[in-house]
Each structure stands twice: as structure tokens, then as C-alpha cells.
C-alpha positions as CSV (number, residue, x, y, z in Angstrom):
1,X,0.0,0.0,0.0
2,X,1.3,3.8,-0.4
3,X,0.4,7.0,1.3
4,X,-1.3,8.6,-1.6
5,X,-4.9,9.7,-1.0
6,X,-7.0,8.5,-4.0
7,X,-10.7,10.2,-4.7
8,X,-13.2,8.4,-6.1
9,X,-15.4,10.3,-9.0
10,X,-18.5,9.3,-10.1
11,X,-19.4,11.6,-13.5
12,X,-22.7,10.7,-15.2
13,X,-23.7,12.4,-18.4
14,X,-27.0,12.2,-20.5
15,X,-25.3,9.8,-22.7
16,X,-22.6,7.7,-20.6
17,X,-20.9,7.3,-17.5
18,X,-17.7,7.0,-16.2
19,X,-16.2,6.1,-12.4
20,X,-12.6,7.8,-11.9
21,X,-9.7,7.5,-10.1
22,X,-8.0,10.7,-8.9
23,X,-4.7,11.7,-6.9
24,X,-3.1,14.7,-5.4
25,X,0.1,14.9,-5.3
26,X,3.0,18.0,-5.3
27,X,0.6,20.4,-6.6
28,X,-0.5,18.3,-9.1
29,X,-4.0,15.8,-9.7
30,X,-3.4,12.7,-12.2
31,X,-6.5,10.7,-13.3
32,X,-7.1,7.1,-14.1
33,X,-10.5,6.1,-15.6
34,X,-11.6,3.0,-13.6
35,X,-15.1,2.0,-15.5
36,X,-16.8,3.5,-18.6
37,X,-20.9,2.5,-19.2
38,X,-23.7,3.5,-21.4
39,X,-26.6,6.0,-19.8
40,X,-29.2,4.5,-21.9
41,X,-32.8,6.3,-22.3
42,X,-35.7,4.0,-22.1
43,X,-38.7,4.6,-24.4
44,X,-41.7,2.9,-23.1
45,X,-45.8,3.8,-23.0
46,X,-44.8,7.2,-24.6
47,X,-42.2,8.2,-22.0
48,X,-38.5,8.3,-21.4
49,X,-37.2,6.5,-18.5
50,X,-33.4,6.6,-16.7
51,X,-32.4,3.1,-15.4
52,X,-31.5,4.4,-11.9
53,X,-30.7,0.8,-10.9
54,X,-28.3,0.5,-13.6
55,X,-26.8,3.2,-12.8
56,X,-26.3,2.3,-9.2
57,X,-24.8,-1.4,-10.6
58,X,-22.4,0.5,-12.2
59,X,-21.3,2.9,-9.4
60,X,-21.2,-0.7,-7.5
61,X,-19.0,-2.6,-9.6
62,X,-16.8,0.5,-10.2
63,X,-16.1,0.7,-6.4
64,X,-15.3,-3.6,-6.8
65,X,-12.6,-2.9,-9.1
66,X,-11.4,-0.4,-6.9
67,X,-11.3,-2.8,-3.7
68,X,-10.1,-5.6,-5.9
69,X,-6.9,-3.7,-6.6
70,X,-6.3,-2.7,-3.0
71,X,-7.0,0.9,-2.9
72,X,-7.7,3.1,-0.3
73,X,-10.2,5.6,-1.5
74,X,-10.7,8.8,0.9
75,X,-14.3,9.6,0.0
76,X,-17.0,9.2,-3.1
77,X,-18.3,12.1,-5.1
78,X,-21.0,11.9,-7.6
79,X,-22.1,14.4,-10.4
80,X,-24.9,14.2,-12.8
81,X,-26.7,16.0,-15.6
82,X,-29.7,18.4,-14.3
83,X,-33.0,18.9,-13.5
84,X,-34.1,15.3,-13.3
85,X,-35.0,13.7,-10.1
86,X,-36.2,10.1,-8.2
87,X,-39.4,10.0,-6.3
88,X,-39.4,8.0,-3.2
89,X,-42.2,6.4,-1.2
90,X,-43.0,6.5,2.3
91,X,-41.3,2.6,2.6
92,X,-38.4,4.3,1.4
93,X,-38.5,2.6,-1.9
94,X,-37.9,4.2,-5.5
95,X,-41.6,3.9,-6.8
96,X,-40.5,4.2,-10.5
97,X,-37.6,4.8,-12.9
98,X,-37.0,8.7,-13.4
99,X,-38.5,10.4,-16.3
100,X,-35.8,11.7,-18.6
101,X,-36.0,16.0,-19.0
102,X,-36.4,14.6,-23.2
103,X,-39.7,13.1,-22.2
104,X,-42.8,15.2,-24.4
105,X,-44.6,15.2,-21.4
106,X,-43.1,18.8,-21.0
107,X,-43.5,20.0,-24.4
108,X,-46.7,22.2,-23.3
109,X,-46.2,22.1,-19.8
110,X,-44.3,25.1,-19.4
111,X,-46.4,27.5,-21.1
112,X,-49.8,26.3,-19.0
113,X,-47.8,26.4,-15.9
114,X,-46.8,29.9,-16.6
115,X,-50.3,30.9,-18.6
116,X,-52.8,29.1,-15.6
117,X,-50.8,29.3,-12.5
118,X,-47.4,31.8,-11.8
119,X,-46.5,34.4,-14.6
120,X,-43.4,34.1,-16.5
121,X,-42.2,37.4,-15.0
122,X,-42.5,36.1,-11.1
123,X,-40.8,33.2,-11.8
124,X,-38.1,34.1,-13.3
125,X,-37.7,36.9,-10.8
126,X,-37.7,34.4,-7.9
127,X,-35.2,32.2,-9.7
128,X,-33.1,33.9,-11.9
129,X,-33.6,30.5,-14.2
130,X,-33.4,30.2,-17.6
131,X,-36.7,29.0,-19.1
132,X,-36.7,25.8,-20.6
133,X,-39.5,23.9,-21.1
134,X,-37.9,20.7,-19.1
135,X,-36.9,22.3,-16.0
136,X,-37.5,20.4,-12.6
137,X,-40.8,22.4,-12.2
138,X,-42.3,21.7,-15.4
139,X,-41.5,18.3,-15.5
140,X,-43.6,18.0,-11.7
141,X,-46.4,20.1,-12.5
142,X,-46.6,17.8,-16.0
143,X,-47.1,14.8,-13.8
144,X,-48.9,16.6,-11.3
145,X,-51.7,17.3,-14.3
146,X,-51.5,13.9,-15.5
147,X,-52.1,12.8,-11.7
148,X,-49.2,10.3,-11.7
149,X,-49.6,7.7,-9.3
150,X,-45.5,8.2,-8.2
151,X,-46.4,11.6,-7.9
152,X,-48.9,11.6,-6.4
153,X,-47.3,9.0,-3.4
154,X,-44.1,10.7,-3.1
155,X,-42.5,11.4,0.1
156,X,-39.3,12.4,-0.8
157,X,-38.3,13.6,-4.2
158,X,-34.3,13.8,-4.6
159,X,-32.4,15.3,-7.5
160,X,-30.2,12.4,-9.3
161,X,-27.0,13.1,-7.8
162,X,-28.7,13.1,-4.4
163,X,-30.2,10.4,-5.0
164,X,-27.8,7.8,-6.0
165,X,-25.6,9.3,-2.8
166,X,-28.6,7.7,-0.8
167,X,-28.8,4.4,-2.3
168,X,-25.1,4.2,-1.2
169,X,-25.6,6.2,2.4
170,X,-29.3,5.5,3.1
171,X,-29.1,9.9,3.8
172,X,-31.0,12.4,2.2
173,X,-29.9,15.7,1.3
174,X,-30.8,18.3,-1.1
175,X,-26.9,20.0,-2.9
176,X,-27.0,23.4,-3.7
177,X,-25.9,23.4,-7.0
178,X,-28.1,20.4,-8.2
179,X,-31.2,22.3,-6.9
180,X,-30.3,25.5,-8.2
181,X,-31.1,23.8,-11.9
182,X,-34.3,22.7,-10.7
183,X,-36.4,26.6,-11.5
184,X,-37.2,25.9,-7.7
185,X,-34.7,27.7,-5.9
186,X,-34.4,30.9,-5.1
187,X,-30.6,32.2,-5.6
188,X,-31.1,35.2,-2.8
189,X,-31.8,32.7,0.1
190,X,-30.2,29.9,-1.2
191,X,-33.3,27.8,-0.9
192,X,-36.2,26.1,-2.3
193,X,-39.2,28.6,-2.8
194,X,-42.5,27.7,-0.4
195,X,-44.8,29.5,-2.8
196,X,-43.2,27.4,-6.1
197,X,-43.7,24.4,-4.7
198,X,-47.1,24.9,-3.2
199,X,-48.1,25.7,-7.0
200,X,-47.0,22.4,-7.8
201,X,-48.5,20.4,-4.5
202,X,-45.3,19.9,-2.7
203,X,-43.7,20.7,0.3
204,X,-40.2,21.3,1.5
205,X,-40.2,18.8,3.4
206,X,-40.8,16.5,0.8
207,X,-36.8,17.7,-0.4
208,X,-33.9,16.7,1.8
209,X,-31.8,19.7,4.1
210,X,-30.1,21.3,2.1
211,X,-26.4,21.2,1.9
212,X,-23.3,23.2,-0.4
213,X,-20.8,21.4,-2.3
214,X,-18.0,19.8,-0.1
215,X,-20.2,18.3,2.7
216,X,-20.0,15.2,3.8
217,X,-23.4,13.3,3.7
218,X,-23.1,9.9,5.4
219,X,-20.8,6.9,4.8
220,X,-21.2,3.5,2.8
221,X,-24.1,1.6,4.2
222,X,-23.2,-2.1,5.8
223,X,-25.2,-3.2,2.6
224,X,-22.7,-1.3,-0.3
225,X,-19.7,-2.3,1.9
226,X,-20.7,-6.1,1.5
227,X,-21.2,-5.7,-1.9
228,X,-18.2,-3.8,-3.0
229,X,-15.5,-4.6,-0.7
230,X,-14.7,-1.9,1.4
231,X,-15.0,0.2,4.4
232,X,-17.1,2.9,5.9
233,X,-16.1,5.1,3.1
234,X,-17.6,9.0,2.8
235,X,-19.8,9.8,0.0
236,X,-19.1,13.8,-0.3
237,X,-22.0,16.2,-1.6
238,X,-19.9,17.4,-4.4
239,X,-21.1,19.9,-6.6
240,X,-24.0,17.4,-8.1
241,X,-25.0,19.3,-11.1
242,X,-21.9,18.6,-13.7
243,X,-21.7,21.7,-14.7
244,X,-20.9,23.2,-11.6
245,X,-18.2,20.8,-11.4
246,X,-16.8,21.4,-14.4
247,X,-16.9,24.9,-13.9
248,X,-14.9,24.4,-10.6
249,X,-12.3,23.0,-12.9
250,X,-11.9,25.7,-14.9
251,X,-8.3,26.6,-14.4
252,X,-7.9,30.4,-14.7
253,X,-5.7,33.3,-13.2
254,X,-8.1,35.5,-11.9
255,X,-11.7,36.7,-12.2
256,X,-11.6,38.5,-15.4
257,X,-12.9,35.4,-17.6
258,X,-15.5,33.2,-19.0
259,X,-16.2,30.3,-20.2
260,X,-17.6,27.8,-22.3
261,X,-18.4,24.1,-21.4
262,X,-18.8,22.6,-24.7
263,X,-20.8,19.0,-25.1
264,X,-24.2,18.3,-26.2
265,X,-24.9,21.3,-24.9
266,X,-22.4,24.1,-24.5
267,X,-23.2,26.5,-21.8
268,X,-21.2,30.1,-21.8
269,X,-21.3,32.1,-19.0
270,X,-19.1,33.8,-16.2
271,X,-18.7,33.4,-12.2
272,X,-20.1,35.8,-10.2
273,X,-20.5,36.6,-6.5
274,X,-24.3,37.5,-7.0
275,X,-27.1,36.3,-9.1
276,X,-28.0,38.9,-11.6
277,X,-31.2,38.8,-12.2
278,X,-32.9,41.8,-14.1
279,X,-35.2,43.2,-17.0
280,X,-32.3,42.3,-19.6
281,X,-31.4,39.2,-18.1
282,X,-35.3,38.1,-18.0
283,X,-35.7,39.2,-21.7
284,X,-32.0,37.5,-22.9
285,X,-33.1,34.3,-20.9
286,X,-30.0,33.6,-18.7
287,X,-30.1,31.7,-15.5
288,X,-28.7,31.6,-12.6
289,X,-27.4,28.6,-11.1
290,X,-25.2,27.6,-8.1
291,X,-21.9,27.5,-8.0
292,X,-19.2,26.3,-5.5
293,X,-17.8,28.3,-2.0
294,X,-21.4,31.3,-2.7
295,X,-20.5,31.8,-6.5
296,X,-23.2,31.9,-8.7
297,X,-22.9,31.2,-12.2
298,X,-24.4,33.3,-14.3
299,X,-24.8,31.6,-18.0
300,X,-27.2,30.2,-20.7
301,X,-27.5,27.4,-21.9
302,X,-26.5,27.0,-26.3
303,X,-27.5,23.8,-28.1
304,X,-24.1,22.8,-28.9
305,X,-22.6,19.4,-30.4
306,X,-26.7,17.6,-30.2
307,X,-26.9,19.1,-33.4
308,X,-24.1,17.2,-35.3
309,X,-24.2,14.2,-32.8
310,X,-27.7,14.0,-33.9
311,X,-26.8,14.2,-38.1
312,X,-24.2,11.8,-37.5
313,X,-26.3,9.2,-36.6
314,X,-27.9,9.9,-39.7
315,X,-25.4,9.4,-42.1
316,X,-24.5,6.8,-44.0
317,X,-22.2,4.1,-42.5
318,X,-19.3,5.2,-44.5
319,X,-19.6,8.7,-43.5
320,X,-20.6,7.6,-39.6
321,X,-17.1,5.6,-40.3
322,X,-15.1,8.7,-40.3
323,X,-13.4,9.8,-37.3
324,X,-14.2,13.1,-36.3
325,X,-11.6,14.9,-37.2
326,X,-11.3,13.0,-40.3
327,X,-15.2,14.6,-41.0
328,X,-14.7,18.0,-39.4
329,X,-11.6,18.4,-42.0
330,X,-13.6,17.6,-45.2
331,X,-16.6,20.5,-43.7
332,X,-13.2,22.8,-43.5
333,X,-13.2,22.0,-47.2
334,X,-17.2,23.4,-47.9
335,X,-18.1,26.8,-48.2
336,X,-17.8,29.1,-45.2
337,X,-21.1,30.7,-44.0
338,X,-23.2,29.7,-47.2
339,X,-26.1,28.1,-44.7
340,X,-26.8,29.6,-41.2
341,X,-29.5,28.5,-38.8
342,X,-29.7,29.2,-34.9
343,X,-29.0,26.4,-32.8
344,X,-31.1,27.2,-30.5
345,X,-34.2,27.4,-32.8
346,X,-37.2,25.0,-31.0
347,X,-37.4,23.0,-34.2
348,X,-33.8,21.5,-33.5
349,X,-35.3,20.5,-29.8
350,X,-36.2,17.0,-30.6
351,X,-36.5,16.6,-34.4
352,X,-37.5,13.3,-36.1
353,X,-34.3,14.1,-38.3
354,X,-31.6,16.7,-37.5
355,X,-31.0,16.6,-41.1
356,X,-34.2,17.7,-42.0
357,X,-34.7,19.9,-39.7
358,X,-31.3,21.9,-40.9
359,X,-32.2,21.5,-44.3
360,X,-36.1,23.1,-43.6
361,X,-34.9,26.1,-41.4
362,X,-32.6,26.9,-44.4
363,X,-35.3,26.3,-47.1
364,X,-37.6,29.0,-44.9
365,X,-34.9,31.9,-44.5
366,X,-33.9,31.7,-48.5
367,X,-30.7,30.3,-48.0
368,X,-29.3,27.5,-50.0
369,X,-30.1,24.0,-48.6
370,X,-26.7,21.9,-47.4
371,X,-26.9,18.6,-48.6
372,X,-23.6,16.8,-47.9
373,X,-22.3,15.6,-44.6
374,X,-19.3,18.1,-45.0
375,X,-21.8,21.1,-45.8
376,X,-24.2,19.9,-42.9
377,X,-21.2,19.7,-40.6
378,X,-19.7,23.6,-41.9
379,X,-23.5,25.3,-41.3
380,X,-23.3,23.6,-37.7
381,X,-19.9,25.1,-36.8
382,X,-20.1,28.4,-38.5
383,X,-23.8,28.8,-36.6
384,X,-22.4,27.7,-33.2
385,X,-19.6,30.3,-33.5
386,X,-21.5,32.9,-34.2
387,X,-24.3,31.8,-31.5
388,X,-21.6,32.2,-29.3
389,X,-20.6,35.6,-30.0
390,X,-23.9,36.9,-29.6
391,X,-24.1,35.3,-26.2
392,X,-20.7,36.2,-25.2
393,X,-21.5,39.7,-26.4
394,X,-24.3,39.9,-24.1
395,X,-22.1,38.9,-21.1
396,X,-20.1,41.7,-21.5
397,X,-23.2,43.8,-22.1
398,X,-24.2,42.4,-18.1
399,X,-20.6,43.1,-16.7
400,X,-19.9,46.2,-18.4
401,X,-20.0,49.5,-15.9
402,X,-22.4,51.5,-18.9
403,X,-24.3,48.7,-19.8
404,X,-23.3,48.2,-23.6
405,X,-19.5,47.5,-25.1
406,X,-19.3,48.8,-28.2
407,X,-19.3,46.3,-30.8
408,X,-15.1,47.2,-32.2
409,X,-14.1,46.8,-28.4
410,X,-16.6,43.8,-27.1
411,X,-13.3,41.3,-26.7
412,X,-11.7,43.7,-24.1
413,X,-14.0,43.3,-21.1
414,X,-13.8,39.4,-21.1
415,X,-9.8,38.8,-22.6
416,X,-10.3,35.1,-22.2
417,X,-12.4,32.4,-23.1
418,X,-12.1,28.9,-21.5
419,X,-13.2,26.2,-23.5
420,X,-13.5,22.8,-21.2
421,X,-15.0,20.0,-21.6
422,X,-15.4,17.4,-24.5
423,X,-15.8,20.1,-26.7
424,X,-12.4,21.2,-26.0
425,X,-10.5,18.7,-28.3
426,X,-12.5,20.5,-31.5
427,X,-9.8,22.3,-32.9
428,X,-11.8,23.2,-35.7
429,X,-14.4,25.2,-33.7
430,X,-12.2,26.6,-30.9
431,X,-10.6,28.5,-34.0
432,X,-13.7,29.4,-35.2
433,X,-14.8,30.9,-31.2
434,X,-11.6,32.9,-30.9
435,X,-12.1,34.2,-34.6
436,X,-16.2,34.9,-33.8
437,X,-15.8,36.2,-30.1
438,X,-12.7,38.1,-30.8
439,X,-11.3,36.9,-27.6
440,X,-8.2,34.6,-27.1
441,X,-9.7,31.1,-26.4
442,X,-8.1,28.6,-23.6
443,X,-8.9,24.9,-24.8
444,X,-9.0,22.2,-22.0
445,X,-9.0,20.6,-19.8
446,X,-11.4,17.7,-21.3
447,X,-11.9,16.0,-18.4
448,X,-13.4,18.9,-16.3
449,X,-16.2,17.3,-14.3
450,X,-14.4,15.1,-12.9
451,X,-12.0,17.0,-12.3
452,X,-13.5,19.2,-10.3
453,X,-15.7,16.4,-8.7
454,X,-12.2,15.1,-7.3
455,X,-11.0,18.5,-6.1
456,X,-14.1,19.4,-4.2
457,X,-13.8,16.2,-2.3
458,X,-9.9,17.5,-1.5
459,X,-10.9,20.2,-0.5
460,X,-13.5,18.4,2.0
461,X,-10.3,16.3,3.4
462,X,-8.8,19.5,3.5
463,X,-5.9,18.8,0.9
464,X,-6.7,22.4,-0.4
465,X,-8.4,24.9,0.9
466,X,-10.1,27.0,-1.8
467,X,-11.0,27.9,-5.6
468,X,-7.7,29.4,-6.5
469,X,-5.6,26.7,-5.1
470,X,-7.8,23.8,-7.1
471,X,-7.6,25.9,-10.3
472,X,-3.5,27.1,-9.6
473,X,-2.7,22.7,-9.3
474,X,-5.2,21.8,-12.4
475,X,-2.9,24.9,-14.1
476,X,-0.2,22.8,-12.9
477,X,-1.2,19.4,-14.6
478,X,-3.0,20.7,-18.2
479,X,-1.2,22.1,-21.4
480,X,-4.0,24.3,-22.3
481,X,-4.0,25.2,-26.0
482,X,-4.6,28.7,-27.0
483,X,-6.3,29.9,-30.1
484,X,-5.8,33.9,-31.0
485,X,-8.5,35.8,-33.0
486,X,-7.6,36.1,-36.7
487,X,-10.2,37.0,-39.9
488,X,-12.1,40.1,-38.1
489,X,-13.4,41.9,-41.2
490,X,-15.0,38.1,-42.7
491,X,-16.3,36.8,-38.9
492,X,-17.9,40.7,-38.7
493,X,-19.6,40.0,-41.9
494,X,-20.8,36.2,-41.0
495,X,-22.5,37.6,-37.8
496,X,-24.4,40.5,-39.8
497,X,-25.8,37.8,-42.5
498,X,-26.1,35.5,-39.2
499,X,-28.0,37.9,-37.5
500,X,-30.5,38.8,-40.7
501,X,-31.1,35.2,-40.9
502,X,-32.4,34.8,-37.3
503,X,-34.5,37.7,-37.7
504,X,-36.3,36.1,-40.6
505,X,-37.0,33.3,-38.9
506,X,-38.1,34.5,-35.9
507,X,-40.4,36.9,-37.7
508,X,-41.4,34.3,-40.6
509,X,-40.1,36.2,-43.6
């Protein structure tokens, strides 16, 4: 055996799920992927369904391997994807497989919630949340409406991440940063709102206490120690919402940045000490969600890499053959900015066919229809890059001491730009962000979330003791690539044609 102190991650994502191995060690962290597992979406009687079981097999036998090779973890930390949630019973048993925030049962929800029961306007001034139609507290007042027998005989209702800590602790809690994604909690007390949730039948105590990233919430049952193999180990309430992990990861100098977590979705946004939530921030639909040690992070939410992961699958086997770089360089090869579309258009929600979908928003704003994978692929990346400079214009707009940068100075109040995540090995569009934004763009690290799942549980054995020394030792241990700005006048030009074409969509012309 040797004296390091090993972290156990568990990082779940929308689409798979990984358990990790991670060390501290002079002032550097070094991963070791221990398990990697599909997160597969069940489609059965019109609904889509998480296999929380599965899920907890998996955290199980990742914790085997661990025991079987003699290690002594320190603690467990689990992070998830948001908004969804496990509804518990009075026996203490899970009375059905979570719905997955995909599920059309909250296609219209949303807009009678807001119509029938609480405006628009209060909401969003209670919770600072970006609106999106599958938000925790659409998704219950959908199955309240329906009268859903689970919801309708819950007696504890735990976000995912919280969740699968209690199958392994038997404790409920209620993290911060999970809940903050939920359109439940309130940012300025740090809680969940008594008036939402009477709106939607529930009651706080129907939610476990409350807790911030980096508390411990109970240890290994006698059960998971049988099955696994080991000890009385802590499972730490990390920050449980993935992003707010990731974001923790983020290794930067100083305050004066922001950043982009690029996946299936790609959210851009910036760490604040306060949630802002205003006119302008209620009319650009950014959210507020919880961050680590008070921050909140401030952000919205851009449909990123769904589009092209969904057109891949689309493809022909010889083109799905490709690797990705192999594909990304033949759309280098199309035309730049001959199609546009905005990702975040509802008809690219949840289309039969992406493909379709592109092709149709092109045919209805005049522009000529991409047919090739290589064309598809370029109208996806030009449009992302340009989505993102509007958003990243309108952070500055927020942080700016007069309200408005003007447009020839708009890289100067946020210099830097990091890119993390998955999203942060696309070479291809990180160029394209540094040339759109005008900022210089920071790529990595990839493996974010769990990095930052591992450093919050540090912190909570007190191997660091803040922010700035996780992000100065994951400085340490990543070669960041940099991409600087280049093409101005041609980017400038892109975003006017990209702006004309959102405008005629949006007002049908």
C-alpha cells in the first residue's frame, strides 16, 4: 500500500458514464478512468425513462474494481446532468424509474404552468432561471396534471446526484448546485421557494436539508460495503449538477474570464459573487445557477454538439465511419457561411431528423439548402460560432459599468475564453470561437467534471483549501492550448448575414 490519497469520482452524463480514479500529489492531480458504461434512455408507454438501478450497478461494480486492486479511496463524489429527479415512497422505496427531462410530457407544460398558475415574469424573478421547457418544475407540474400515481405518493423527491448518494448512504440531502437547476430555488436565500412548490402540491419537506458542495453526507451503508469490498467510506456532496463541477475546474488566473463548457450542450457564461437577475437578463433568458464556495454562475444554456451528434447518426455508414476529425476536416473544405441556422431554434429541440430539420430552417430563411455531410457539418460550426458571439457579447453587455460594449471593443472586457470539456478537443471550432468572439480562447481541460468532482472532495479532506488553489494545481497538470483571434473583417460579416437570418425566422419572412 502507499500514502497517496485516492478520490473516487462518479461523473454521469446524458449519454454515458464513467467512475474515476483521482490523486493529489505535489501540486498536481493525475486521473485514471476506472469503468466507462452507457446511460441509456428508455422509451416505453410514450415516455422516457433513466435506469436508476443501472446506474447504481455501475457505481457498484466501479467501487469492486477499486477494492479488488487494493486501494484506499478517501471519499465518493457523484455528479450528474440536471434537472431530473427520483421520487421516493414513504417505505423508502424508489416507486418508478425517473423520467428523462427529453420526455414530451413537458412540451406544453411550461407555457400552461406559466399561462394558468405563476406568470413568466415572477418566476423568473424568484429564480433567476433560464426558461426551458424541461426544468425540474415543469417536468412535476406535468405529472402533477397527468395525476401520476408516483407523484402523487411521493414522500421524498431527490435530485439524481442526491439520489444515487442515498442508495449508497441510506441519507437524504438536497446539494445546492443540483437544486439551483431545478427553477425551484431561489438564488437570494439559497433555498427552495415555499410558494413554487405549493403551486405544484409539494412541500419542503418533501426535499432533503439542504447542503453546499463539499459536505460530507453519510458513509457506505453495511449493505454497499458487503457488496463492494470496502470500508465505511464517505460519499461527499460534491457539486452534483456537472456543470458546476466542471466549472470548478476551470483553471484560470483570476476573475476577469469566462467560459464555455462545450458538449451536447455548450453552456457560456461567467462566475459571479451575486445572481443577476434583471429586465435584460429576463428578456435574454439567462439563469442563474449555483456555483461552489457562494459563487453563482451566471450563464445560458446554447444547443451545442446535439446538433451534429444527432446528423451523424444519420449518415450513411461510410460517413458515420469517419473519425471526427477526419469529417470535421472535409466541412473545412465546404463553403464558409453559405447556410446559417440558430442552434437554439425550438425545431432542432427533438426533431425526427436533425438533417431535416437543418435542411427546412434553411429552405424557410432563403438560403441554400446543405446537402452533404461536409456542408451539414460547416452550417453547424459556423452557426455555433456565431451563436456564441452573440451570447458572449451579451455577457459583457451584463458586466460592463455602462451597460453596452461597443461592438469594435466587445473582446476587451472578457480577454479570455475557457473552453472545457469534450468540446475542447474540437480544434476546428475553438478557432472558429476565438475568430467569432474576438477573444483569445483557452482549450481544455477535457476532463473537467471530474476533475473538479475530485477536487471538491480534497478540499472536503482539507488537501486544499479553496477555488484558486484547485484551479492554480489543475494549471499545474494541463497544457492548455490557445487559439488567438484572426479574420475580423469576414467573422464581422458572417455575424451580420447570421443575424438577418435569425431575424427572418423568428419573424417568418
Amino acid at each position: 500500500m502507499d500514502n497517496k490519497k485516492y478520490f473516487f469520482a462518479v461523473d454521469l452524463g446524458a449519454t454515458s458514464g464513467r467512475t474515476i480514479i483521482g490523486t493529489i500529489e505535489n501540486n498536481k492531480f493525475e486521473l485514471e478512468e476506472v469503468t466507462r458504461f452507457p446511460n441509456n434512455l428508455i422509451e416505453q408507454g410514450g415516455h422516457y425513462y433513466w435506469d436508476i438501478h443501472a446506474l447504481y450497478f455501475e457505481i457498484i461494480r466501479g467501487l469492486k474494481e477499486v477494492a479488488r486492486r487494493g486501494l484506499e479511496i478517501t471519499s465518493i463524489g457523484i455528479d450528474t446532468w440536471g434537472v431530473d429527479f427520483v421520487l421516493i415512497g414513504d417505505d423508502g422505496a424508489i416507486l418508478r424509474n425517473p423520467r428523462a427531462y427529453r420526455d414530451p410530457i413537458t412540451f406544453d407544460a411550461m407555457d400552461d404552468y406559466l399561462k394558468n398558475v405563476i406568470s413568466k415574469k415572477e418566476v423568473y424573478d424568484i429564480t433567476g432561471i433560464q426558461f426551458m421547457n424541461f426544468n425540474s418544475i415543469f417536468q412535476l407540474y406535468a405529472m402533477k396534471l397527468e395525476q401520476n400515481s408516483a407523484f402523487r405518493n411521493a414522500s421524498k423527491i431527490l435530485f439524481v446526484p442526491d439520489a444515487l448518494s442515498w442508495m449508497l448512504t441510506g441519507k437524504e440531502v438536497c446539494e445546492y448546485t443540483i437544486a439551483s437547476t431545478s427553477q425551484l430555488l431561489g438564488p437570494r436565500t439559497k433555498e427552495l421557494d415555499e410558494r413554487l412548490l405549493q403551486s405544484i402540491g409539494l412541500k419542503r419537506s418533501q426535499f432533503g436539508p439542504m447542503v453546499q458542495p463539499g459536505t460530507v453526507i453519510g458513509q457506505l451503508t453495511e449493505e454497499v460495503q458487503r457488496l463492494t469490498g470496502l470500508g465505511p467510506i464517505p460519499v461527499i456532496a460534491v457539486a452534483g449538477h456537472d456543470t458546476g463541477s466542471a466549472v470548478a475546474a476551470v483553471p484560470a488566473k483570476d476573475e476577469h474570464f469566462a467560459y464555455l463548457s462545450s458538449g451536447t450542450w455548450s453552456l457560456m457564461g461567467i462566475e459571479t459573487k451575486d445572481a443577476i437577475i434583471s429586465d435584460l437578463s429576463y428578456e435574454r433568458n439567462f439563469t442563474n445557477e449555483g456555483g461552489i464556495e457562494g459563487t453563482t454562475r451566471f450563464l445560458k444554456n446554447i444547443c451545442g454538439m446535439w446538433l451534429y451528434e444527432r446528423c451523424r447518426l444519420e449518415w450513411p455508414e461510410e460517413v458515420r465511419k469517419l473519425s471526427h476529425p477526419e469529417l470535421q476536416g472535409q466541412a473545412m473544405q465546404a463553403e464558409p457561411f453559405r447556410s446559417l441556422i440558430n442552434p437554439d431554434d425550438q425545431v432542432f429541440a427533438a426533431p425526427s431528423s436533425m438533417i431535416q430539420a437543418i435542411q427546412d430552417y434553411c429552405r424557410a430563411t432563403s438560403q441554400p439548402v446543405p446537402e452533404t455531410p461536409a456542408e451539414i457539418c460547416r452550417c453547424i460550426f459556423d452557426s455555433l460560432a456565431l451563436r456564441y458571439r452573440q451570447v458572449f457579447q451579451w455577457l459583457q453587455e451584463f458586466i460592463s459599468e455602462k451597460g453596452k460594449v461597443k461592438s469594435e471593443e466587445f473582446a476587451t472586457a472578457i480577454p479570455v475564453l475557457h473552453i472545457i470539456g469534450g468540446g475542447s478537443l474540437n480544434k476546428f471550432l475553438n478557432q472558429f470561437t476565438a475568430n467569432s468572439t474576438g477573444a483569445t480562447v483557452l482549450a481544455g481541460p477535457q476532463e473537467c467534471t471530474a476533475i473538479g468532482n475530485i477536487m471538491l472532495q480534497a478540499k472536503a479532506a482539507r488537501l486544499v483549501k479553496d477555488i484558486w488553489e484547485m484551479r492554480t494545481i489543475i494549471a499545474n497538470s494541463v497544457e492548455l492550448v490557445k487559439y488567438e483571434p484572426a479574420d475580423k473583417a469576414q467573422w464581422d460579416a458572417a455575424y451580420d448575414k447570421y443575424l438577418s437570418v435569425v431575424n427572418r425566422k423568428e419573424n417568418g419572412k
